[in-house]
C-alpha positions in Angstrom: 0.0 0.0 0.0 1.3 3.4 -0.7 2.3 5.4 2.0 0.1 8.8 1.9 2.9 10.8 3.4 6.5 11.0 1.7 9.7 12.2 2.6 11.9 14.9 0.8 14.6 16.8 1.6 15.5 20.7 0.5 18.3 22.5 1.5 19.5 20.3 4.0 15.9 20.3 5.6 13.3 17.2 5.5 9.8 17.5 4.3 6.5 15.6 4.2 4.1 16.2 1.3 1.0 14.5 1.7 0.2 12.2 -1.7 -3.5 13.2 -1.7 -3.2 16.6 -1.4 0.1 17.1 -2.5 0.7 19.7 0.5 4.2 19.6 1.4 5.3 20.6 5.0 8.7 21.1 7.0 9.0 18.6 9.7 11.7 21.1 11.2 14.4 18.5 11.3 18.2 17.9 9.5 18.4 14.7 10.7 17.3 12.1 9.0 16.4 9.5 11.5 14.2 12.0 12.9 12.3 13.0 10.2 11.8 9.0 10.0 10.0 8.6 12.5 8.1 11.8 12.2 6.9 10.4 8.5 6.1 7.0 10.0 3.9 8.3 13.0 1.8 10.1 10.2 1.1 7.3 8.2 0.5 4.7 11.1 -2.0 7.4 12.3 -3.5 7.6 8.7 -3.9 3.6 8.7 -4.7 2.7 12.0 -7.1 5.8 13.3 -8.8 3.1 16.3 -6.0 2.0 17.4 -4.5 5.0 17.9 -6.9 6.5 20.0 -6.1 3.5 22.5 -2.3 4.4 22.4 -3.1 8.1 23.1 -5.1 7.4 25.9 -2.5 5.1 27.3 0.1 7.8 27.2 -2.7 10.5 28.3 -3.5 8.1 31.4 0.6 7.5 32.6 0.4 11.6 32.0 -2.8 11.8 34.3 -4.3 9.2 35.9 -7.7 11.1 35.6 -7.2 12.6 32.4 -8.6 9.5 30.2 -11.5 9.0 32.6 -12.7 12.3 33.1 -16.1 13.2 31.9 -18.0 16.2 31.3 -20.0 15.8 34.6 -16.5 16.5 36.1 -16.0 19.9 34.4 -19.3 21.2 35.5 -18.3 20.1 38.9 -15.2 21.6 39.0 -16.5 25.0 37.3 -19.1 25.5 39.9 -17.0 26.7 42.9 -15.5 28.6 40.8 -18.7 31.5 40.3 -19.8 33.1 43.5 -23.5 34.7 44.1 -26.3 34.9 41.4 -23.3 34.1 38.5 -23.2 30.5 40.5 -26.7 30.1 40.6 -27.5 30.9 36.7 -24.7 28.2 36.3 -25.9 25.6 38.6 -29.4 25.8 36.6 -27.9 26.1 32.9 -25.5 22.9 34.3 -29.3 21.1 34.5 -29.8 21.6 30.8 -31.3 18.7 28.9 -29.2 19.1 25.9 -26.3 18.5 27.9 -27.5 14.5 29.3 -26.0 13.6 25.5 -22.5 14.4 26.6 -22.6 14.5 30.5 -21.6 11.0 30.9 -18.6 10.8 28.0 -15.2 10.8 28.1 -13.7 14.2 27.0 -10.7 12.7 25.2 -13.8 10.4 23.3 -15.7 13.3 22.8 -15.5 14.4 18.7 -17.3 18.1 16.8 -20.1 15.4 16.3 -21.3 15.0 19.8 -20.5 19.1 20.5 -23.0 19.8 17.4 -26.0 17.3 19.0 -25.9 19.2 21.9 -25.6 22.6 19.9 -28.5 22.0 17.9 -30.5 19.8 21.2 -30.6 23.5 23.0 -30.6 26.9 22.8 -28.7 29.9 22.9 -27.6 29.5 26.6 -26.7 26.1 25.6 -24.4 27.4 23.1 -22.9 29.8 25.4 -22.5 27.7 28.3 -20.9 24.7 26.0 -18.3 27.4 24.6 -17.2 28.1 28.5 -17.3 24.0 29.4 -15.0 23.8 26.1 -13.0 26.8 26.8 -12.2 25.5 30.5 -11.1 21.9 29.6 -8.7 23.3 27.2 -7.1 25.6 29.7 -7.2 23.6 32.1 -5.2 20.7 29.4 -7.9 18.2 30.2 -8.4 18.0 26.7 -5.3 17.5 24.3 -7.1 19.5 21.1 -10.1 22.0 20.7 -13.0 19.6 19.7 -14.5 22.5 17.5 -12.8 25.4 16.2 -13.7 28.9 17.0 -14.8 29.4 13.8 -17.0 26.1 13.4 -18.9 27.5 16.6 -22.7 28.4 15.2 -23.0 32.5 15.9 -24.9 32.9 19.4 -28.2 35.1 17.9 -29.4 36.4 20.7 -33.3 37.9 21.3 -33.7 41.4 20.1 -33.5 43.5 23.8 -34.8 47.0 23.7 -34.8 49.8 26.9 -38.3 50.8 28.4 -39.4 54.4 27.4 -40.3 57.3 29.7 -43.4 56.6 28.5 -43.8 53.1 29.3 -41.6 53.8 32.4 -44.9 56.5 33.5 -47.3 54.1 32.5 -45.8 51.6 35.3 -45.9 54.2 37.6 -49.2 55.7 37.5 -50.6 52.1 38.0 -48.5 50.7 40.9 -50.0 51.2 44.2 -47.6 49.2 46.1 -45.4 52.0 47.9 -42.2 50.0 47.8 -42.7 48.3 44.5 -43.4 52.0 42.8 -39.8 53.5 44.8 -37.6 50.6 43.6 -39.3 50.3 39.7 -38.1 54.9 40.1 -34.7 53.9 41.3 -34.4 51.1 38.7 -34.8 54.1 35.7 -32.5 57.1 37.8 -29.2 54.9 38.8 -29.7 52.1 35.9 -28.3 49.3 38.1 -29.1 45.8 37.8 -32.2 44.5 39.5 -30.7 43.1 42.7 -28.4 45.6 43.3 -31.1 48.0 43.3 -33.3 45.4 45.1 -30.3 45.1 48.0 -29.8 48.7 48.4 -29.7 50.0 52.4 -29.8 53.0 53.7 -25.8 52.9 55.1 -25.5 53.0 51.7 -26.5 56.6 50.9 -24.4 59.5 51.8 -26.7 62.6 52.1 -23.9 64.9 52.6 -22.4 63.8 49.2 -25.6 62.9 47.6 -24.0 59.3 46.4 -24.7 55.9 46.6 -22.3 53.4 46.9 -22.6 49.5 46.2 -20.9 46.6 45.0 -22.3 45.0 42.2 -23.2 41.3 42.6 -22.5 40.0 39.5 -18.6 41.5 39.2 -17.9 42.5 42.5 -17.3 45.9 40.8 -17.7 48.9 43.3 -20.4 52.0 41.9 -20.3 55.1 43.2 -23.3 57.5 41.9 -24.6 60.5 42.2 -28.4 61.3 42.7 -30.4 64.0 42.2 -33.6 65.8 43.9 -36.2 63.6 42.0 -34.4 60.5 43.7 -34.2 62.0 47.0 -37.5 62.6 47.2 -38.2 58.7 46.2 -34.5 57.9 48.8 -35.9 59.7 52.0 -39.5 57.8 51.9 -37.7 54.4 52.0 -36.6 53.1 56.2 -33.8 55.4 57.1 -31.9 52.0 58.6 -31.6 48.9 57.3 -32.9 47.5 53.4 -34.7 50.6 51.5 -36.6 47.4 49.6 -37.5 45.3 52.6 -40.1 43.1 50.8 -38.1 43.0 47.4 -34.9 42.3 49.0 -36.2 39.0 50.1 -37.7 37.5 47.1 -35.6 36.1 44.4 -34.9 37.5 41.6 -36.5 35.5 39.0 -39.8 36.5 41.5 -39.0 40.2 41.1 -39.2 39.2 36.9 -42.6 37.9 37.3 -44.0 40.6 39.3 -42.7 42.9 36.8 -44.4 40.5 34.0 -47.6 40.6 35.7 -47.7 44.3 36.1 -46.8 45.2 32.2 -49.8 42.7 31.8 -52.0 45.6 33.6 -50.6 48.2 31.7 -50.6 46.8 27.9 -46.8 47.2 27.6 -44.6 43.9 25.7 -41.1 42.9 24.7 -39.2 44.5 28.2 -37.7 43.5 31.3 -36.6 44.5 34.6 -33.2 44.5 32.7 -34.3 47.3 30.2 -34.2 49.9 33.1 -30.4 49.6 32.6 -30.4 50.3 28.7 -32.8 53.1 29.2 -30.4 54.3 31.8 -27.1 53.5 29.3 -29.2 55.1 26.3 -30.3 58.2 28.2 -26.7 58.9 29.0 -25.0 58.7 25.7 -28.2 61.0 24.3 -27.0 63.6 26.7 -23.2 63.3 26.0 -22.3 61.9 29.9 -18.5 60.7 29.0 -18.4 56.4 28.5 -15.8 56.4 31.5 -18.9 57.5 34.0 -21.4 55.6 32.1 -19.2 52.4 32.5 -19.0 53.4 36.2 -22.5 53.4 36.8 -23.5 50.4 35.3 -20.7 48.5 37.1 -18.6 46.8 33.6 -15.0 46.8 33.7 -15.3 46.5 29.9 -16.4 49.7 28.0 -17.8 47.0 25.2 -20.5 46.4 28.2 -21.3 49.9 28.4 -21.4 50.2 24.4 -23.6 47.5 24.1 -26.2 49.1 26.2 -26.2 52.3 24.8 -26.0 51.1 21.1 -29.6 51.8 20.4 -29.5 55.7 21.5 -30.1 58.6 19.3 -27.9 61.1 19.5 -28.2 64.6 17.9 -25.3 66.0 16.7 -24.9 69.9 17.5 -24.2 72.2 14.8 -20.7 73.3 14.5 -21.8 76.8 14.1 -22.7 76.5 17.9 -19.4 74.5 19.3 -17.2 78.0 17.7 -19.6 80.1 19.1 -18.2 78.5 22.4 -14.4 78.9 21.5 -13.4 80.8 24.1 -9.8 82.4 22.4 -6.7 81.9 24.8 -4.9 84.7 25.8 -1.7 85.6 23.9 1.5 84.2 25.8 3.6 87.4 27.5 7.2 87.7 25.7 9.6 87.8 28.1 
């Protein structure tokens, strides 16, 4: 049988060039034995692709004597302790995904693009994203000797179409919530923009009336906001307790709870397509429309990443100024004094 690899030498240098598609590529070797052995491996691989497999695991197991018996049940496990708060939570239920049955019981090193792709097309777009961060972590952690699917083979994550509530809409909510606390926190959510729990979690230690700030960790990235406020939220601030949770009822309720609530009251109100999370792109939008710089935008909503903030606001109109205007505002600098 004709071998599919064949060996050349150029310039002192060997070479392979596959037969089939006449591809030719430097084994990075002047010695001859070398390059040998290096041509040999490729076509035993080529001819015996089973028994291979055995032989890698063999060397993978002498490696690590886990390596060729770990699962993907074991990655999930060992990813888990690794996200604190609500980030652990939304993993310990995406980790409960049905898609994910078809591979939670196989062998990494036995897992191939096929069995990635069952599961892709099983779920849905979490399931997509959550598989991508299983993937990512095997490979960094060298539990798996290859990528099983290329970044570009992954399918494009589409996600669904998110949009920021309007003042209008925002009003509308308003107007017909007669719960005291549920109408103060839903005002808070549209003038600091933060993220439902945060909001939710608030206390009054955290307000400094002398400064007019509030000051909070965010949950979700442990990064620390510091914001100010304005009369319209005082007023809504100094009706809340003046120790203790401003949201006592709402700080005890999970959030998923504080979604339906929400769900239930744009039911009342005739309003579709928004979320509790569409305070903070209202928030992100209305400060790009009114030219607050990205660095305190980015503070506010609690993102390292300026993409975060961007993302948020990419949906704002912005009206450009006239130039005329911007020279009208050119104040001229005085002439420097020669000495």
């Amino acid at each position: 049988m004709k071998p599919r690899f064949i060996l050349f030498r150029r310039a002192g240098m060997f070479y392979c060039e596959d037969s089939t598609t006449g591809k030719q590529t430097s084994l990075r070797t002047k010695d001859e034995s070398e390059a040998k052995t290096l041509i040999n491996t490729r076509n035993e691989a080529v001819r015996n692709p089973a028994m291979n497999l055995q032989i890698a695991q063999v060397y993978l197991q002498h490696a690590d004597g886990e390596l060729a018996q770990r699962n993907w049940q074991n990655v999930m496990d060992a990813m888990l302790p690794l996200k604190v708060g609500p980030t652990q939570a939304r993993f310990k239920t995406a980790m409960k995904d049905p898609a994910f049955d078809l591979i939670r019981d196989r062998k990494l090193i036995q897992t191939g693009a096929q069995h990635f792709l069952q599961v892709l097309n099983a779920g849905s777009i979490s399931t997509n994203m959550f598989l991508r961060r299983l993937h990512n972590f095997a490979v960094g952690m060298h539990w798996l000797p290859w990528p099983i699917l290329p970044n570009r083979q992954w399918p494009a994550v589409q996600h669904k179409e998110r949009r920021a509530i309007t003042a209008e809409e925002h009003a509308r909510i308003i107007e017909r919530e007669h719960n005291p606390e549920i109408r103060a926190y839903y005002q808070m959510l549209w003038h600091l923009g933060g993220a439902q729990t945060d909001i939710a979690e608030l206390t009054a230690e955290n307000i400094d009336w002398r400064e007019c700030t509030i000051a909070y960790q965010r949950n979700k990235t442990g990064v620390p906001v510091v914001i100010t406020f304005g009369p319209e939220a005082a007023s809504i601030l100094r009706s809340r307790p003046n120790t203790g949770p401003l949201f006592p009822l709402l700080n005890r309720i999970q959030e998923q709870h504080r979604g339906k609530m929400f769900t239930k009251r744009l039911a009342t109100v005739g309003i579709k397509g928004i979320s509790l999370h569409s305070y903070r792109y209202a928030w992100a939008e209305r400060a790009k429309t009114v030219g607050m710089p990205e660095r305190y935008a980015q503070q506010a909503l609690g993102h390292s990443s300026k993409a975060f903030a961007r993302a948020y606001s990419k949906k704002a109109k912005v009206v450009v100024p006239s130039l005329e205007d911007y020279e009208r505002k050119i104040v001229p600098m005085p002439a420097a004094a020669v000495a």
